[in-house]
Backbone as JSON, one array per atom type, in Angstrom:
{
  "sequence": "XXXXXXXXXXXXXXXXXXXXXXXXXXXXXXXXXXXXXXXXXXXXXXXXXXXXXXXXXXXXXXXXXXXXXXXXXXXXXXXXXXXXXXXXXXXXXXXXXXXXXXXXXXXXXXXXXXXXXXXXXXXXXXXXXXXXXXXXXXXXXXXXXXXXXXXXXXXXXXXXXXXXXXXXXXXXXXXXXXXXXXXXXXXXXXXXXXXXXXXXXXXXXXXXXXXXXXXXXXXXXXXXXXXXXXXXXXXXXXXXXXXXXXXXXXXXXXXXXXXXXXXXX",
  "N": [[-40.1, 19.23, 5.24], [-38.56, 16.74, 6.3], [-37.0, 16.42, 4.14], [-35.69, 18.75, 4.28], [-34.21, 18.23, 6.31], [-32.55, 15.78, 5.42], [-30.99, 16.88, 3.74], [-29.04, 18.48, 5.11], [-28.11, 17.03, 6.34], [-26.71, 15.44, 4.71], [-24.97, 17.78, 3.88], [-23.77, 17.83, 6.22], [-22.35, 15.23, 5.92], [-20.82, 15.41, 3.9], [-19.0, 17.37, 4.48], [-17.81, 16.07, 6.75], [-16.21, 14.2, 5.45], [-14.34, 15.57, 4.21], [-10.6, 16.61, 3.58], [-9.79, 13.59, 4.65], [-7.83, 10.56, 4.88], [-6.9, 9.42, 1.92], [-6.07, 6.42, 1.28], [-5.52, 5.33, -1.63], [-3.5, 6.38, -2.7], [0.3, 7.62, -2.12], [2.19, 9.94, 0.07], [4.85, 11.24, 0.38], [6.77, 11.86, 3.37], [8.43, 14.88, 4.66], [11.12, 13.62, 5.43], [11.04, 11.25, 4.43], [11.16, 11.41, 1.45], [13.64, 12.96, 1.52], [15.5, 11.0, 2.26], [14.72, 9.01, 0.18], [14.95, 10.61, -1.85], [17.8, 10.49, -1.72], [18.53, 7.77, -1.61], [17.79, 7.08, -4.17], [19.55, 8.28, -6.01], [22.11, 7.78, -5.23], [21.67, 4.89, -6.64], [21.47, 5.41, -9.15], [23.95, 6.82, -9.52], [25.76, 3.99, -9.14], [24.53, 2.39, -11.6], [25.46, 4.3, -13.04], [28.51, 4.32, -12.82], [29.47, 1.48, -13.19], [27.96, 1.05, -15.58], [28.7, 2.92, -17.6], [30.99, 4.75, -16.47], [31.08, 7.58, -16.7], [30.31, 10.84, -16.23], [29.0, 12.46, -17.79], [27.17, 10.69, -19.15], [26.38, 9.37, -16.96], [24.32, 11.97, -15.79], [22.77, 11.68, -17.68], [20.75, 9.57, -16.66], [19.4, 10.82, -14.89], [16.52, 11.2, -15.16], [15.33, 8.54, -14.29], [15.05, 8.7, -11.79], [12.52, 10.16, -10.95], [11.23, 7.79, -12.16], [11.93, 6.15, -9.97], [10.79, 7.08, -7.58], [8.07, 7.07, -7.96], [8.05, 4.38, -8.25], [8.77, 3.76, -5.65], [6.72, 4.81, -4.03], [4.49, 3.49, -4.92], [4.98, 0.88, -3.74], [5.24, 1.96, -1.08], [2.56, 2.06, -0.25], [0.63, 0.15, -1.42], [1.7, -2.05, 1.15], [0.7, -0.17, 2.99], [-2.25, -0.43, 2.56], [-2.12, -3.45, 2.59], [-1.74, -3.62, 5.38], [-3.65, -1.61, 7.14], [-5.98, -3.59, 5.88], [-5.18, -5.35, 7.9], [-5.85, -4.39, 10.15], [-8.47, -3.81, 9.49], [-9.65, -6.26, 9.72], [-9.07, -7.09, 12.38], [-10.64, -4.82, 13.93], [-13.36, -5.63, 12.81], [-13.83, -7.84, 13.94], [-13.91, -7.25, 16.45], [-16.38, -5.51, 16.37], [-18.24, -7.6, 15.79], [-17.59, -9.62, 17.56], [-19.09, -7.68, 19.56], [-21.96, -7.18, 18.57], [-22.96, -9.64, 18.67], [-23.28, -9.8, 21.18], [-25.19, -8.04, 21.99], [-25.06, -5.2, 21.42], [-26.27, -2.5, 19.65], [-25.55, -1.66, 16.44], [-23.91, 0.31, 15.95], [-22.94, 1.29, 18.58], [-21.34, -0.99, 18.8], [-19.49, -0.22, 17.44], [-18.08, 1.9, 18.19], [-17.24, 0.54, 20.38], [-15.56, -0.7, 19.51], [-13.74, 0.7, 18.5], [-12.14, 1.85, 21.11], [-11.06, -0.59, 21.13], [-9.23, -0.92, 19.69], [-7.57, 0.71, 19.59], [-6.41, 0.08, 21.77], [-4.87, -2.22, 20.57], [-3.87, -1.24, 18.46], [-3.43, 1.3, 19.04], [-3.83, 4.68, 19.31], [-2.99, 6.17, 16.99], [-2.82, 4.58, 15.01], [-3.84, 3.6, 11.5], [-6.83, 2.28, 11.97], [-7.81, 2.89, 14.28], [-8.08, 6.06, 13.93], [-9.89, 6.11, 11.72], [-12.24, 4.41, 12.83], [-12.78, 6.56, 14.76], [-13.25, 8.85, 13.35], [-15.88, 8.08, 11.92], [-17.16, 7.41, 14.47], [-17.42, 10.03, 15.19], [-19.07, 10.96, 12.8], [-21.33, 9.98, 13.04], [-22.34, 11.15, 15.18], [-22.56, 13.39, 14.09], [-25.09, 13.5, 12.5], [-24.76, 11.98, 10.4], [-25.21, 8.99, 8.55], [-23.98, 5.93, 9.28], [-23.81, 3.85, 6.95], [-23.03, 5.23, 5.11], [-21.22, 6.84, 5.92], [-19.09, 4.46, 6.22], [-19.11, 3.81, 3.66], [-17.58, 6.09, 2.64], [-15.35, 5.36, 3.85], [-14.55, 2.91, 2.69], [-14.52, 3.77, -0.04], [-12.02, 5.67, -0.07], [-10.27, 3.8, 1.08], [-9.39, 2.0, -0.55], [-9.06, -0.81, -0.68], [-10.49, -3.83, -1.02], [-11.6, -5.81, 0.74], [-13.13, -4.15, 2.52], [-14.87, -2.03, 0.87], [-16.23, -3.97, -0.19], [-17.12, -4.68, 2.03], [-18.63, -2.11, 3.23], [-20.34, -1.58, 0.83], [-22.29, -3.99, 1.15], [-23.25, -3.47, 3.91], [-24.93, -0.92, 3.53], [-27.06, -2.14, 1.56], [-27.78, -4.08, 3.29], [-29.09, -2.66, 5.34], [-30.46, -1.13, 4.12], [-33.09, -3.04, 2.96], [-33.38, -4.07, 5.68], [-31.8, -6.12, 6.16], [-30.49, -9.43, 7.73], [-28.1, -8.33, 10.12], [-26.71, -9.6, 12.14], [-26.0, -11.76, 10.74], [-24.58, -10.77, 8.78], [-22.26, -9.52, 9.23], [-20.98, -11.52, 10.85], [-20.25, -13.01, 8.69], [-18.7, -12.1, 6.76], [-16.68, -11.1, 8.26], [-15.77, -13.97, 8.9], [-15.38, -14.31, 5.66], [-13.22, -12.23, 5.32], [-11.26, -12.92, 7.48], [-10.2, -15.47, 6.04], [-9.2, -14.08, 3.56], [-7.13, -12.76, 4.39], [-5.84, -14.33, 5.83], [-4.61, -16.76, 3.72], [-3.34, -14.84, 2.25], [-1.22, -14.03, 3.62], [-0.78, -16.66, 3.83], [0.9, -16.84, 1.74], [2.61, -14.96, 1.43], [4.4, -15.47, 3.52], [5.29, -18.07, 1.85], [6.18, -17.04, -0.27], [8.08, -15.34, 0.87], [11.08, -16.46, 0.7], [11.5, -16.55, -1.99], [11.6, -14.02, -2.99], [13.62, -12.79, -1.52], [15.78, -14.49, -2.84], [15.12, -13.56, -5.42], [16.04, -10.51, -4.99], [18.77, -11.16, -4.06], [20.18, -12.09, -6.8], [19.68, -9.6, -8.23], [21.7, -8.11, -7.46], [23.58, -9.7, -7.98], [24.81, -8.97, -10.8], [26.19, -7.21, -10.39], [28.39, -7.52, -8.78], [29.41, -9.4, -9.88], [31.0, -8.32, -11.88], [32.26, -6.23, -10.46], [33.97, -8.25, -8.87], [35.61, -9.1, -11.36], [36.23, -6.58, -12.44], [38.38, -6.43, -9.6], [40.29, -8.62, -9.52], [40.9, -8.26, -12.15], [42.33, -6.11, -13.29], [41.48, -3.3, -15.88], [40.23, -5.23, -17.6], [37.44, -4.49, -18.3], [37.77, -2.29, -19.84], [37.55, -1.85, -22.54], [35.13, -1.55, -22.75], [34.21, 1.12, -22.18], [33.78, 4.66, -22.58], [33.54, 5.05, -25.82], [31.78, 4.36, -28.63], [30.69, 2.09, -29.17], [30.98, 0.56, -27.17], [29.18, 1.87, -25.58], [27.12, 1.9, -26.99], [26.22, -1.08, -26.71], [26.6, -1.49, -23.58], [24.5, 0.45, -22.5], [22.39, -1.62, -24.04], [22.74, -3.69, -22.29], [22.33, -2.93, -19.86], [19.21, -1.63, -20.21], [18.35, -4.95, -20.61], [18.56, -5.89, -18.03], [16.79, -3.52, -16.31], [14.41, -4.59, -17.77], [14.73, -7.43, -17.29], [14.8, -7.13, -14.16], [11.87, -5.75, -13.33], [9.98, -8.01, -14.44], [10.48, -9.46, -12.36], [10.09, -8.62, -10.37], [7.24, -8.39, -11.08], [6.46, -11.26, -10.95], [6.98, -12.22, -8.63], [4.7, -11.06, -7.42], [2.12, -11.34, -6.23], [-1.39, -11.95, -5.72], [-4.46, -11.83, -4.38]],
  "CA": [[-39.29, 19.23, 6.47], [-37.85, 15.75, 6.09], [-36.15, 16.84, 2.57], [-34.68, 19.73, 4.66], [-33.06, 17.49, 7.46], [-31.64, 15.23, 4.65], [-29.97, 18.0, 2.89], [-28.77, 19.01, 6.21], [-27.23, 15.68, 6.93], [-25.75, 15.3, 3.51], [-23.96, 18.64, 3.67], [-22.68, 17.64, 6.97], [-21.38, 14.41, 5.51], [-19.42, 16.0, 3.0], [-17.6, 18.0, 5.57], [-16.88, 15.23, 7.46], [-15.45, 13.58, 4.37], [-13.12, 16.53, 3.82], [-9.14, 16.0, 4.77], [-9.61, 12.2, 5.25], [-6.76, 10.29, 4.27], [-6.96, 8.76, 1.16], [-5.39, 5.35, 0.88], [-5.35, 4.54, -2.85], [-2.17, 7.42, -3.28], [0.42, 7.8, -1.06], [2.7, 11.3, -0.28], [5.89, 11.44, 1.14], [6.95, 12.82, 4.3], [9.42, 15.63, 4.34], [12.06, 13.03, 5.38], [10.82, 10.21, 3.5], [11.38, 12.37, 0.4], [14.77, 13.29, 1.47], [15.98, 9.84, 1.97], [14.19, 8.52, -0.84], [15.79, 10.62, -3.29], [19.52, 10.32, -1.62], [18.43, 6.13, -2.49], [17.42, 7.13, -5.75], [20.77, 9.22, -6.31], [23.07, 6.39, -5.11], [21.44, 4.02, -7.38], [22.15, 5.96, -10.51], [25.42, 6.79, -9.4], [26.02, 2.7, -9.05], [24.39, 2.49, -12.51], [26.25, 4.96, -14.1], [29.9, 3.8, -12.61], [29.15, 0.14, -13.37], [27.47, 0.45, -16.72], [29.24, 4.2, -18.25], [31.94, 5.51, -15.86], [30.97, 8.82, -17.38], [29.83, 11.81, -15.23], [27.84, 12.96, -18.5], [26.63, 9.88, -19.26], [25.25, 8.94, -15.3], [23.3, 12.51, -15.66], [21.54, 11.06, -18.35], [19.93, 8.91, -16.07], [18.67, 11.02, -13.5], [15.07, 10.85, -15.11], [15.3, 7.3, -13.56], [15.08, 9.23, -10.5], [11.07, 10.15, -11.34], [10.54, 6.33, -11.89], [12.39, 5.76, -8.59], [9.98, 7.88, -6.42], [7.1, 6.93, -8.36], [8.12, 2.68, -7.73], [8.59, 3.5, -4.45], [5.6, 5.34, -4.05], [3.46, 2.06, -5.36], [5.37, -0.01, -2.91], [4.6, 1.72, 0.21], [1.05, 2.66, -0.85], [0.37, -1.43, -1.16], [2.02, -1.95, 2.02], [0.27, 0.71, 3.81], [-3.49, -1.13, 2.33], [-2.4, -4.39, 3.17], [-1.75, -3.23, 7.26], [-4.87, -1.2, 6.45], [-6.6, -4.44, 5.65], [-5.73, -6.42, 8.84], [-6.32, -4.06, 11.11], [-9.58, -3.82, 9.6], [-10.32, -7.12, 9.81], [-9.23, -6.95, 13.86], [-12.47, -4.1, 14.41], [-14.25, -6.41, 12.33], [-14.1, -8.78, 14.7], [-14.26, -6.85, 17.97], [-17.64, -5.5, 16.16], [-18.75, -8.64, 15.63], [-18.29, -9.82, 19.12], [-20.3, -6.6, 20.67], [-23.4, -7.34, 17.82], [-23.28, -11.0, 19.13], [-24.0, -9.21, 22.5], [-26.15, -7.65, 21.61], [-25.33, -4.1, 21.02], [-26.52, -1.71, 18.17], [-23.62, -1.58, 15.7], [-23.33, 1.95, 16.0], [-22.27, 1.07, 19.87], [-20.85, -1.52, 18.5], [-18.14, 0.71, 16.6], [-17.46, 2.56, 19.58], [-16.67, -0.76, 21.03], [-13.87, -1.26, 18.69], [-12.65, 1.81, 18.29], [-11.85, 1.6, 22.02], [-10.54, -2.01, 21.57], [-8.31, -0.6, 18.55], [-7.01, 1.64, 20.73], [-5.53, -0.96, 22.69], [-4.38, -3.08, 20.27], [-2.36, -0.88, 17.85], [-2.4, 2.87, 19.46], [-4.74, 5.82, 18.91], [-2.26, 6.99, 16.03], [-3.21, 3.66, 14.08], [-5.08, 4.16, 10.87], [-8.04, 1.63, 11.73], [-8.29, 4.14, 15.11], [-8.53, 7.11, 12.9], [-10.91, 5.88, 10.39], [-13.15, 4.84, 13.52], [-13.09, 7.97, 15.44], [-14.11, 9.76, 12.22], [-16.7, 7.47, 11.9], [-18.17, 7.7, 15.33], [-18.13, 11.55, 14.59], [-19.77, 11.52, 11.53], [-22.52, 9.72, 13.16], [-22.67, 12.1, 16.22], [-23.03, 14.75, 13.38], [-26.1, 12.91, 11.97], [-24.16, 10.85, 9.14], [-25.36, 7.61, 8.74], [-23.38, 4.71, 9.7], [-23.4, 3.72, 5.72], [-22.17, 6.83, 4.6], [-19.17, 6.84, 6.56], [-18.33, 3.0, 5.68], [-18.91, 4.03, 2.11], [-16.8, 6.78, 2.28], [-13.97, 4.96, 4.02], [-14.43, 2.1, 1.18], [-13.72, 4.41, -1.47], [-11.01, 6.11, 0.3], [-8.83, 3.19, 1.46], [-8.96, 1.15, -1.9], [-8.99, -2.17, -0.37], [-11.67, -4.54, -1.73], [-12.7, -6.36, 1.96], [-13.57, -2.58, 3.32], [-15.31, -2.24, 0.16], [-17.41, -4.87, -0.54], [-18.12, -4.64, 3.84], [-19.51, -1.16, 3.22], [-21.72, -2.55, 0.16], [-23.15, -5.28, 1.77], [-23.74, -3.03, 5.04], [-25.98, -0.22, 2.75], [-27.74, -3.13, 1.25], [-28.42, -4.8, 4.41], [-29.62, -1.44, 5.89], [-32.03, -0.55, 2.97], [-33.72, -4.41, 2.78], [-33.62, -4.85, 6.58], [-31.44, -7.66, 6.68], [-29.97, -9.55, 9.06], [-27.23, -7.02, 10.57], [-25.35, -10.0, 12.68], [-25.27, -12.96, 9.88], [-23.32, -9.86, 7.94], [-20.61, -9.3, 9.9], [-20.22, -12.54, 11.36], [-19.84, -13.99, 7.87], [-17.59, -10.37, 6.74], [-15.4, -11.5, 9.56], [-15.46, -15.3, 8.35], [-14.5, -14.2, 4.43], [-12.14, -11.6, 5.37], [-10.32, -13.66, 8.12], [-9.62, -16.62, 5.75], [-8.54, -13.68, 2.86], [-5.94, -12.28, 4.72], [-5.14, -15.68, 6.27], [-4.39, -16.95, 2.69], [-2.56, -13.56, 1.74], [-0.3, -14.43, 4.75], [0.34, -18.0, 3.96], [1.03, -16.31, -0.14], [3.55, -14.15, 1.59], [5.12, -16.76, 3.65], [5.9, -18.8, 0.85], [7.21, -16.17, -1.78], [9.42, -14.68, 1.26], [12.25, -16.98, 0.01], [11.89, -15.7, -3.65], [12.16, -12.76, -3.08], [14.89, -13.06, -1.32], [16.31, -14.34, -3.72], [15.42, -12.18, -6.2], [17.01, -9.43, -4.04], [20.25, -11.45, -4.42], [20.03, -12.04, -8.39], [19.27, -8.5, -8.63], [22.88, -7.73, -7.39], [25.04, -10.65, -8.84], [25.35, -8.78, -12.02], [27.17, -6.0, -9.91], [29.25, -8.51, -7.75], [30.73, -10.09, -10.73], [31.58, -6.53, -12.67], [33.17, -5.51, -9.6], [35.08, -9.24, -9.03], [36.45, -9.28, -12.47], [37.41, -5.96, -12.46], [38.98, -5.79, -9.0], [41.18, -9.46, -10.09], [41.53, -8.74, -13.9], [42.17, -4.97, -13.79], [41.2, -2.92, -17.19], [39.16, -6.02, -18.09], [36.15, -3.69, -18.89], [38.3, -0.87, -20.71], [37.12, -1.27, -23.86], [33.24, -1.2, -22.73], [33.68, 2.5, -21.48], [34.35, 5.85, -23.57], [33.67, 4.32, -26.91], [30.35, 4.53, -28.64], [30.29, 0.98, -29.62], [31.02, 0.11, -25.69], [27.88, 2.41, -24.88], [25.38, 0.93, -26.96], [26.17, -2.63, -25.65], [26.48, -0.83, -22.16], [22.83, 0.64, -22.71], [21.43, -2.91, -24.19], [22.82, -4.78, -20.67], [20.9, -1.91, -19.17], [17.8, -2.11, -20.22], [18.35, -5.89, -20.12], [19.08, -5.7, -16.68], [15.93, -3.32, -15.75], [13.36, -5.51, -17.76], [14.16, -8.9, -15.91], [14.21, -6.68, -12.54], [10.62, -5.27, -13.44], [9.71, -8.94, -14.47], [10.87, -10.46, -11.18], [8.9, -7.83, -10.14], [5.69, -9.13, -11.43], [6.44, -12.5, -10.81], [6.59, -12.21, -7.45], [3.62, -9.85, -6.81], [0.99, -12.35, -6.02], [-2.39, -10.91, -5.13], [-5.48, -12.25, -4.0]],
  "C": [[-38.3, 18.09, 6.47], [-36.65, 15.88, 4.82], [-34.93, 17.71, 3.29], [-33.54, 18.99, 5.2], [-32.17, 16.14, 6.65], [-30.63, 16.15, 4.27], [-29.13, 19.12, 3.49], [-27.83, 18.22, 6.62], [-26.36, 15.65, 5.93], [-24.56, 16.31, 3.77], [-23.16, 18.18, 5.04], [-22.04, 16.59, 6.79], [-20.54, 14.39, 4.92], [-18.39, 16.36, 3.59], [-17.11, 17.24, 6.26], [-15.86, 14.44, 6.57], [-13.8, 14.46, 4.12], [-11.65, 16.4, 5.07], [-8.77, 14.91, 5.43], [-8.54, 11.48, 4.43], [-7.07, 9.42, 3.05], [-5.5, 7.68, 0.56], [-4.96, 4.81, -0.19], [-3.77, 5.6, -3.39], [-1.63, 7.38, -2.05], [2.11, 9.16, -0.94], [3.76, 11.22, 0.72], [6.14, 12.68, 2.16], [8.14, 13.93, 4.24], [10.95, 14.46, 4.55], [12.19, 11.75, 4.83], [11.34, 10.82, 1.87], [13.03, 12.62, 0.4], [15.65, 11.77, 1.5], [16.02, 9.16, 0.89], [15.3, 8.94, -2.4], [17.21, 10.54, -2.89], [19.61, 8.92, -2.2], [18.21, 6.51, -3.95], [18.65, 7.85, -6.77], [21.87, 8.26, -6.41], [22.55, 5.53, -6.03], [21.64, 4.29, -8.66], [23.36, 6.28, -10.19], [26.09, 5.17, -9.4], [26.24, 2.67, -10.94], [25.52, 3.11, -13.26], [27.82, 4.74, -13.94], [29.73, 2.43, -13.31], [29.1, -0.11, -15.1], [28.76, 1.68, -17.86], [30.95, 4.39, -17.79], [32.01, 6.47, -16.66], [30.24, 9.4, -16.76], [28.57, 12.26, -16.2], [26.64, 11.79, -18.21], [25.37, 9.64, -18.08], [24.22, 10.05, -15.49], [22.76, 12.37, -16.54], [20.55, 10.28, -17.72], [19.31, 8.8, -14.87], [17.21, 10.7, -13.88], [14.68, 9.3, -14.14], [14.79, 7.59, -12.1], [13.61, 9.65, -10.11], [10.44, 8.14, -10.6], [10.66, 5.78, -10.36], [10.84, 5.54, -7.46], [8.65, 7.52, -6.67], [6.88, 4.95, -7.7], [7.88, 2.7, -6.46], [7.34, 3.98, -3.12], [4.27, 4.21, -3.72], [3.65, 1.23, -3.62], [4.86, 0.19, -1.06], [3.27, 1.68, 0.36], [0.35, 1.02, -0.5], [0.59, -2.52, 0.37], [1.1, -1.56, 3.09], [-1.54, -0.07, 3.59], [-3.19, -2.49, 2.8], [-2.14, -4.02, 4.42], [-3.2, -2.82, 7.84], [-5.91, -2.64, 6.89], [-6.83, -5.34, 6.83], [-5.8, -5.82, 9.72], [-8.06, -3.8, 10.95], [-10.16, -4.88, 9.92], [-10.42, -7.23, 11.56], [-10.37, -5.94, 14.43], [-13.4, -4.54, 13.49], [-14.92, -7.24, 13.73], [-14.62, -8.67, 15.96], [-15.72, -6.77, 17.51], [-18.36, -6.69, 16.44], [-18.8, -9.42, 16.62], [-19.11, -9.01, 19.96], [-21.59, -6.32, 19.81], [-23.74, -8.16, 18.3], [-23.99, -10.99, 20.53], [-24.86, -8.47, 23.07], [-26.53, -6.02, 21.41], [-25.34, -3.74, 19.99], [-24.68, -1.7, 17.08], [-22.98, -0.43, 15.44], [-22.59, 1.9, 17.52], [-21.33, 0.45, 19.93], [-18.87, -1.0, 18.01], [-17.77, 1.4, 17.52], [-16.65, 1.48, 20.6], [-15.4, -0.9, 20.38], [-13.56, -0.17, 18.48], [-11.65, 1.88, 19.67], [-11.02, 0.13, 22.13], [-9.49, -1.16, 20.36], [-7.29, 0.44, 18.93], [-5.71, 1.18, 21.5], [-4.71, -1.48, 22.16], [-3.23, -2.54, 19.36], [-2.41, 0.95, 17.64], [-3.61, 3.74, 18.67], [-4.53, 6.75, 17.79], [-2.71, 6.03, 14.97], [-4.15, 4.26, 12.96], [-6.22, 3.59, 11.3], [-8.91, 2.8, 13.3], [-8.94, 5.33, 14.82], [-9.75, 7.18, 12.39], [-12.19, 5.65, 11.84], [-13.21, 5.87, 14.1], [-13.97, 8.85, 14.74], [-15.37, 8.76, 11.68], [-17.86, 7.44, 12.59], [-18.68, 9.18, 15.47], [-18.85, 11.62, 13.74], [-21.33, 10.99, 12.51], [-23.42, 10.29, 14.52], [-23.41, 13.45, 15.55], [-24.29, 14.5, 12.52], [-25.96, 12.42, 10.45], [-24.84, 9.94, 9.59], [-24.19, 6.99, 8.58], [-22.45, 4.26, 7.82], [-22.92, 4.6, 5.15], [-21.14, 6.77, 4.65], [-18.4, 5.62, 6.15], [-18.25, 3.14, 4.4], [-18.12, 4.85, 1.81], [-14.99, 6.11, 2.39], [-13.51, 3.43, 2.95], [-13.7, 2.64, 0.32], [-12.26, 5.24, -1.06], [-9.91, 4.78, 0.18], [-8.64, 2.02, 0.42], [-8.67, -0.35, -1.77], [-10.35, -3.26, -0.56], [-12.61, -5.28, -0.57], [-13.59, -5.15, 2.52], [-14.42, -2.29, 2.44], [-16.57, -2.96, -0.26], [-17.86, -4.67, 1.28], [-19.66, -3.79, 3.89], [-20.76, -1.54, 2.13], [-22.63, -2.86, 0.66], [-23.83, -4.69, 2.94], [-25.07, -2.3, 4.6], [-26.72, -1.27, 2.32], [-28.51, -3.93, 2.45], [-29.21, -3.59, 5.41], [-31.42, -1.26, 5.17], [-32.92, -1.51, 2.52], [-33.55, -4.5, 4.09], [-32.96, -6.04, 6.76], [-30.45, -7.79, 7.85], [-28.34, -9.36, 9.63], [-25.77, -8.43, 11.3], [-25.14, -11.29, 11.93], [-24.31, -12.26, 8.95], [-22.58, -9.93, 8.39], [-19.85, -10.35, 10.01], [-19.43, -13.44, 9.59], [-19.02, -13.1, 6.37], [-16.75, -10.84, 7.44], [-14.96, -13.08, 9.11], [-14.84, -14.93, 7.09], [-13.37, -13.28, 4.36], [-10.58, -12.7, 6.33], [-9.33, -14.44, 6.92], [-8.93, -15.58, 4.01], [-7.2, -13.49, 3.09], [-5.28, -13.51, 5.28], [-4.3, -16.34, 5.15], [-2.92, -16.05, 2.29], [-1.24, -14.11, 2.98], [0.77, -15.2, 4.68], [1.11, -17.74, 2.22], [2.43, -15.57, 0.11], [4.93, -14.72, 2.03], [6.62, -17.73, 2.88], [6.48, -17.93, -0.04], [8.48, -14.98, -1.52], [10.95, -15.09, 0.89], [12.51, -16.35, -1.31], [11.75, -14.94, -3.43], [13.02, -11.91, -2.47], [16.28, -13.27, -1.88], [16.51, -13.89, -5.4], [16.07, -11.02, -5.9], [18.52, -9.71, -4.79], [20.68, -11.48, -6.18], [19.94, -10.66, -8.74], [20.93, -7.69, -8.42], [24.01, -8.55, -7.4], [25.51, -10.28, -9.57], [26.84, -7.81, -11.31], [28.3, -6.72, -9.78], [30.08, -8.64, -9.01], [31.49, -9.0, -11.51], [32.79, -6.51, -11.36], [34.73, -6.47, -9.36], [36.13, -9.17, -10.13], [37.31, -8.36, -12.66], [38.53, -5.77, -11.23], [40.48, -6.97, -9.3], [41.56, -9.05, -11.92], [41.57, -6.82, -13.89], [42.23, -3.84, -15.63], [40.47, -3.94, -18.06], [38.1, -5.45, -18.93], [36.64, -2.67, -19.67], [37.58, -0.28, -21.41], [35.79, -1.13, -23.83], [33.35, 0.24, -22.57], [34.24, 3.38, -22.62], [34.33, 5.49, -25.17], [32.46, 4.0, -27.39], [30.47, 2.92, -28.77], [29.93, -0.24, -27.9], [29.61, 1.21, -25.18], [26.91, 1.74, -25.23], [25.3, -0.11, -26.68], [25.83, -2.5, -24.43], [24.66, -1.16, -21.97], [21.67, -0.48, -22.86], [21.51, -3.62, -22.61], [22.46, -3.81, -19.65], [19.79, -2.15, -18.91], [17.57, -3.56, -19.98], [17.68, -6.41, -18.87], [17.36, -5.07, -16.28], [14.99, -4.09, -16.34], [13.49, -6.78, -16.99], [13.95, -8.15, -14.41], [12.48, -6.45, -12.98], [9.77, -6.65, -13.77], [9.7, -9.68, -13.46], [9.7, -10.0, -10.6], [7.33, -8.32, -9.68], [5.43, -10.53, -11.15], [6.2, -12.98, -9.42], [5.94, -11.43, -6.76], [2.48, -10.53, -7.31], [-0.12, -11.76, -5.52], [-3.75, -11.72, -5.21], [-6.31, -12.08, -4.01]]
}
């Protein structure tokens, strides 16, 4: 009988699992998509005036247009986990004041879903993720289940190691409010960190921004004072494959800046 009502619960945990958003990928909206690639269109058209001035030439370098969607893909995706991250840590905390008070932490989560509510809108993901949370455990999910599921979903390592430590502290009996409170202490001072990391590397990358379009600036200066300056770079194989080298050039230090300033904690 007990075997049954597991294998009863399980299947309904699955289903609750199904159609939850998964954070570690992220899928453009119909108008995200359309914007995206008009940016990704203009930027090879730049490219290809700048480096070619050849109509063939530029549609050589629509594939670029892949990498585009794919970069920019990464970018919001990382974005979207760190927001992710501190709104989790904010129903961390509410939790962690309504355990201190002494309610169950299943009440608890109802507590902050309701405070999360407040703080950044019933459309929020950390809203979401609780709601489907306090369902699963209306539908006779456990508590760990659902934190383990939304672990592996939202690909963020505090949410992650939380859910861990929660199953572990479940299945040994341990003590339910030195977890949180000290979950809420190592997350705080992560994202606090991450903050002051961001802070500081908002200048560089700032001015990486700008470095990233000096090369243009001066192309454009020289030729709009020294007209036919660039002549002999264009229409002329010997002016392509130089072209092509201050190309690629050009995208390895961007993709280097890149990395240089993608600090991570």
């Amino acid at each position: 009988m007990k075997n049954s009502k597991h294998t009863k619960s399980n299947r309904c945990c699955k289903k609750e699992h199904i159609g939850k958003t998964d954070y570690r990928t992220y899928c453009f909206t119909p108008k995200e998509r359309i914007q995206y690639v008009l940016e990704g269109i203009g930027i090879i058209a730049i490219f290809g005036y700048f480096f070619y001035r050849s109509l063939y030439l530029t549609g050589l370098l629509f594939p670029f247009l892949i990498f585009y969607l794919k970069k920019k893909k990464e970018t919001l995706c990382k974005k979207r986990k760190e927001e992710l991250n501190i709104q989790f840590k904010e129903s961390l905390i509410s939790v962690n004041t309504s355990v201190q008070a002494g309610y169950s932490l299943e009440n608890a989560v109802s507590e902050a879903y309701r405070d999360m509510t407040i703080f950044f809108g019933e459309d929020s993901m950390i809203a979401k993720e609780l709601f489907e949370i306090k369902r699963g455990i209306s539908n006779n999910c456990t508590l760990e289940e659902m934190f383990l599921d939304f672990g592996r979903r939202s690909g963020v390592e505090d949410i992650r190691n939380f859910a861990d430590i929660l199953v572990i502290a479940k299945r040994s009996g341990g003590n339910i409010n030195e977890i949180i409170r000290t979950s809420v202490t190592v997350i705080e001072e992560r994202v606090a960190v991450l903050q002051e990391i961001q802070t500081l590397t908002r200048a560089r990358k700032l001015e990486q921004k700008i470095m990233n379009i000096i090369p243009f600036g001066i192309i454009f200066y020289v030729e709009f004072t020294s007209k036919g300056f660039f002549t002999v770079l264009y229409h002329n194989p010997a002016g392509i494959v130089i072209m092509t080298i201050c190309l690629l050039i050009y995208v390895i230090s961007y993709l280097l800046s890149e990395k240089i300033t993608d600090i991570q904690v």
